[in-house]
C-alpha positions in Angstrom: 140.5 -2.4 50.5 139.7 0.4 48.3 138.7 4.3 49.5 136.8 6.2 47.7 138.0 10.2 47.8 134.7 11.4 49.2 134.2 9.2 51.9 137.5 10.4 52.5 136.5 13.8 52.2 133.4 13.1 54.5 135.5 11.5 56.9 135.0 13.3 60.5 132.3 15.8 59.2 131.1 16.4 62.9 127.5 17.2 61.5 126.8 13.7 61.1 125.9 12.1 64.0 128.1 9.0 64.3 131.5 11.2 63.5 130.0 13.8 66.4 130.3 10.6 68.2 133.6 8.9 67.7 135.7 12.8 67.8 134.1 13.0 71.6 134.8 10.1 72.5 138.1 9.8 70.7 138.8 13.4 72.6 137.9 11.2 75.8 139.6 8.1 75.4 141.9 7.9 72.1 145.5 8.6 72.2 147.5 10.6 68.9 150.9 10.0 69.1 153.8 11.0 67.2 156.8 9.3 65.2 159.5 10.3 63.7 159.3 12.5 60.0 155.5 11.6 59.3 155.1 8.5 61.3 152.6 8.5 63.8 149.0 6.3 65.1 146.2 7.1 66.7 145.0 4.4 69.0 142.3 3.7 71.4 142.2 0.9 74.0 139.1 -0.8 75.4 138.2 -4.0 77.6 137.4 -6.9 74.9 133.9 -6.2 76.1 133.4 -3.1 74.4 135.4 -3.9 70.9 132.2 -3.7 69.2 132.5 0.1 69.1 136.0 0.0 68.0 134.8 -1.7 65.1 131.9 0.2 64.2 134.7 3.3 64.6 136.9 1.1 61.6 133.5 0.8 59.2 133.1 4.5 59.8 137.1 5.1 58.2 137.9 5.4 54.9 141.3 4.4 55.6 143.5 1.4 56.7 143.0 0.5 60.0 143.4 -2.8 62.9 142.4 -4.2 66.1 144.8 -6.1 67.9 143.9 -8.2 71.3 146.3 -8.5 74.4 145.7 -10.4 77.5 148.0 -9.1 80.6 147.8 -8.8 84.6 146.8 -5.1 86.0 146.1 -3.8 89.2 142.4 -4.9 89.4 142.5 -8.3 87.7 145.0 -11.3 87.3 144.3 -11.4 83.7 142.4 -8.5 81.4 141.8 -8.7 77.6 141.7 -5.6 75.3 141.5 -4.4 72.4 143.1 -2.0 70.3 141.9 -0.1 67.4 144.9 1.4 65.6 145.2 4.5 62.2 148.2 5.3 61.1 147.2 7.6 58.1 148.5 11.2 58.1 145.7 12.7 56.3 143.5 11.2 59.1 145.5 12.1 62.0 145.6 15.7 60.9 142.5 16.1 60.5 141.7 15.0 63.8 144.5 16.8 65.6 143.0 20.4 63.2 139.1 19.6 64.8 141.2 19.7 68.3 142.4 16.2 69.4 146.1 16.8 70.8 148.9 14.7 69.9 151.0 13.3 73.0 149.1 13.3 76.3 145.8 14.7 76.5 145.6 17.8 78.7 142.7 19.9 80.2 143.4 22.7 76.9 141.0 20.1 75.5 137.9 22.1 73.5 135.1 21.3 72.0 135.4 21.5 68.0 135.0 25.2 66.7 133.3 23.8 63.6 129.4 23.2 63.4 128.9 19.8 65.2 126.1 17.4 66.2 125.8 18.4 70.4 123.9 15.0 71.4 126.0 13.1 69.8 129.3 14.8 70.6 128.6 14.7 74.7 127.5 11.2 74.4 130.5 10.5 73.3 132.7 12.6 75.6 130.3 10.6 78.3 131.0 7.0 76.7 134.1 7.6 77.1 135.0 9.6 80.5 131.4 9.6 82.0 129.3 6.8 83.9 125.7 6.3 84.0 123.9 4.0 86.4 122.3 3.8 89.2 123.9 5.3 93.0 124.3 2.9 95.8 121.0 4.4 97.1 119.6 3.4 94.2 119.1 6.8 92.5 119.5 7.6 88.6 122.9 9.3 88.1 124.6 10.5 85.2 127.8 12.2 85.0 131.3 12.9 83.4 134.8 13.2 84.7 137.4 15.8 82.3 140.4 17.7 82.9 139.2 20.4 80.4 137.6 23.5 81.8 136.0 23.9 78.2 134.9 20.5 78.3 133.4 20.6 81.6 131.7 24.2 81.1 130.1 22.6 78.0 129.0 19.4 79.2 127.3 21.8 81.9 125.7 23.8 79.2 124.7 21.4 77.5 122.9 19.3 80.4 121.5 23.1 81.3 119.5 23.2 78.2 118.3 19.6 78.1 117.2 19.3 81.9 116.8 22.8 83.2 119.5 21.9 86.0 122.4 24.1 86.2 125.7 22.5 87.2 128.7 24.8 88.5 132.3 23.9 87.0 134.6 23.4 89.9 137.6 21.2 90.0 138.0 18.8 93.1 140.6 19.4 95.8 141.6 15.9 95.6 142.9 15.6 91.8 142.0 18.4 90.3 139.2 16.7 88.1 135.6 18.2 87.4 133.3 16.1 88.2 129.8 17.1 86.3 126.7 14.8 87.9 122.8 14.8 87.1 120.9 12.3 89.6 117.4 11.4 89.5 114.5 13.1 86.7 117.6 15.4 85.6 119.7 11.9 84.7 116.5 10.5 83.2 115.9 13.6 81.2 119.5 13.5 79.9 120.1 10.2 79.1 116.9 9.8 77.1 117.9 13.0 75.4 122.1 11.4 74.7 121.1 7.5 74.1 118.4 7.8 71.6 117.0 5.0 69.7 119.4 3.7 67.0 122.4 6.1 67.6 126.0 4.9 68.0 127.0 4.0 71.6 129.0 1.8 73.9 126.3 -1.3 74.6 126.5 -1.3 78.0 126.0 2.3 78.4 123.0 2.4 76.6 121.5 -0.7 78.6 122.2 1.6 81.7 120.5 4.8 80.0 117.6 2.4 79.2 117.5 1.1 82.9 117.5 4.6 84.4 114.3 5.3 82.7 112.2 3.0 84.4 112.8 4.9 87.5 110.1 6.6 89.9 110.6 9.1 92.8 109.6 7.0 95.6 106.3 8.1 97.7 107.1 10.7 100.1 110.9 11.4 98.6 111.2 15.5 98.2 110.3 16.7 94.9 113.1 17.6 92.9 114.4 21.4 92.4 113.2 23.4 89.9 116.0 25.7 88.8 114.9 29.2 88.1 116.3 29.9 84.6 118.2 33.4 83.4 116.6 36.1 81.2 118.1 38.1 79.4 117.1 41.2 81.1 118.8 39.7 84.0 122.2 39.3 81.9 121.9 42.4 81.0 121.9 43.6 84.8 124.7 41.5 85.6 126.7 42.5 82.9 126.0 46.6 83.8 126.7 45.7 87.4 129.7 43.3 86.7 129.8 41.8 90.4 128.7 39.3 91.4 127.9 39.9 95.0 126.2 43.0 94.6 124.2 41.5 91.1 123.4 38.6 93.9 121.6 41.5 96.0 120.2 43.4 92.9 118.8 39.9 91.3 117.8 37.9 94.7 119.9 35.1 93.1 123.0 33.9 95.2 126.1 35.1 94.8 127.5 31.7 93.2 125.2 31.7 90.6 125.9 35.1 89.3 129.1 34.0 89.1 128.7 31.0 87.0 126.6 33.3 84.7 128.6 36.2 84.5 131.8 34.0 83.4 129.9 31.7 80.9 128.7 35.5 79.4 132.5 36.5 80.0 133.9 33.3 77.7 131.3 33.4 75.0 129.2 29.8 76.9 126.4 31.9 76.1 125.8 34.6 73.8 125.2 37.9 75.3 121.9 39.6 75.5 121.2 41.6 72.3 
């Protein structure tokens, strides 16, 4: 098959949508891997269930690229099938690794791109891969990621800030170190809408479960759900004078935890500083 140069040129221009798409969730669930002199592949495995999107990944590169099936025995079946979607090319692989995909194993330095990129389409991706959406056992809307990366994590937080006006904190968990970032209910409605919009590029059976979610109702008598008060900037520029966050706490009637969120997102540049 024959590439054209500017496809090839286009390839992973994160301000259009579907490459937004396949870096996060590349970033979430692809693997870059090294060989000897030049040699190298990047590769992402999926149950055979989801190849669909490994496909759609293969029509979206301009260079020469395969999916192979296996059928083995794991831990939680006798027999699985997968697929593999496999690119080999250098100029591919290093321009992935430049917008911030690692080679070898994937760590928690893992950032989102510093180049302009499409933010819908980039979480939904990151959530694709490493998130879940669905319903709790109690039969509530959730939606939520699981990521090493404090970047990752702070982001995905932001970025569900700004869609359903609930704030998140970014904590790892005592048990394996993992944040876990969660939105349940008319938060999880809100941001699901907002991630699996109508025609975009997703995993099928992810956007079946955004689309399920949205028939939800709060049933009668159930608590109304929190409405998060929402920062000024004359109050960021109070904590940022005071530059504690237990006495900002006492100066802003806001709790102690939240200024500290605040005051470290201002810190690391997660939001831009009151002019």
């Amino acid at each position: 098959m024959a590439f054209r140069e500017q496809d090839r040129r286009r390839f992973m221009d994160l301000t259009v949508p579907e490459y937004a798409y396949m870096f996060g969730f590349l970033q979430a669930d692809g693997h870059l891997a090294k060989g000897t002199g030049q040699k190298g592949a990047l590769s992402v495995e999926l149950s055979l269930r989801d190849a669909a999107i490994l496909r759609a990944f293969g029509e979206l590169t301009p260079y020469r690229s395969s999916i192979t099936e296996r059928t083995r025995s794991t831990n939680f079946a006798a027999t699985h099938t997968s697929a593999t979607w496999k690119l080999c090319a250098l100029e591919a692989r290093t321009k992935l690794n430049a917008l911030g995909l690692p080679y070898g194993r994937k760590s928690g330095a893992l950032a989102p791109p510093r180049v302009e990129f499409s933010g819908r389409d980039y979480v939904r991706g990151l959530v694709d891969g490493d998130g879940s959406v669905g319903f709790t056992g109690k039969g509530h809307p959730f939606l939520g990621l699981t990521t090493a990366s404090t970047a990752i994590a702070a982001h995905v937080c932001d970025f569900g800030a700004e869609t359903t006006g609930v704030e998140r904190t970014v904590r790892r968990n005592a048990r394996d170190s993992m944040y876990n970032v969660l939105w349940t209910n008319e938060a999880a409605q809100r941001l699901a809408a907002t991630l699996y919009y109508p025609g975009c590029l997703a995993l099928d059976r992810k956007r079946t479960a955004a689309r399920s979610i949205a028939g939800w109702a709060r049933p009668e008598g159930m608590r109304a759900a929190y409405t998060p008060r929402r920062w000024s900037p004359d109050e960021d520029r109070v904590l940022l004078s005071i530059n504690a966050p237990t006495a900002a706490a006492e100066a802003l009637g806001r709790t102690t935890q939240s200024c500290n969120l605040r005051l470290w997102r201002l810190r690391t540049g997660q939001v831009p500083k009151p002019t």
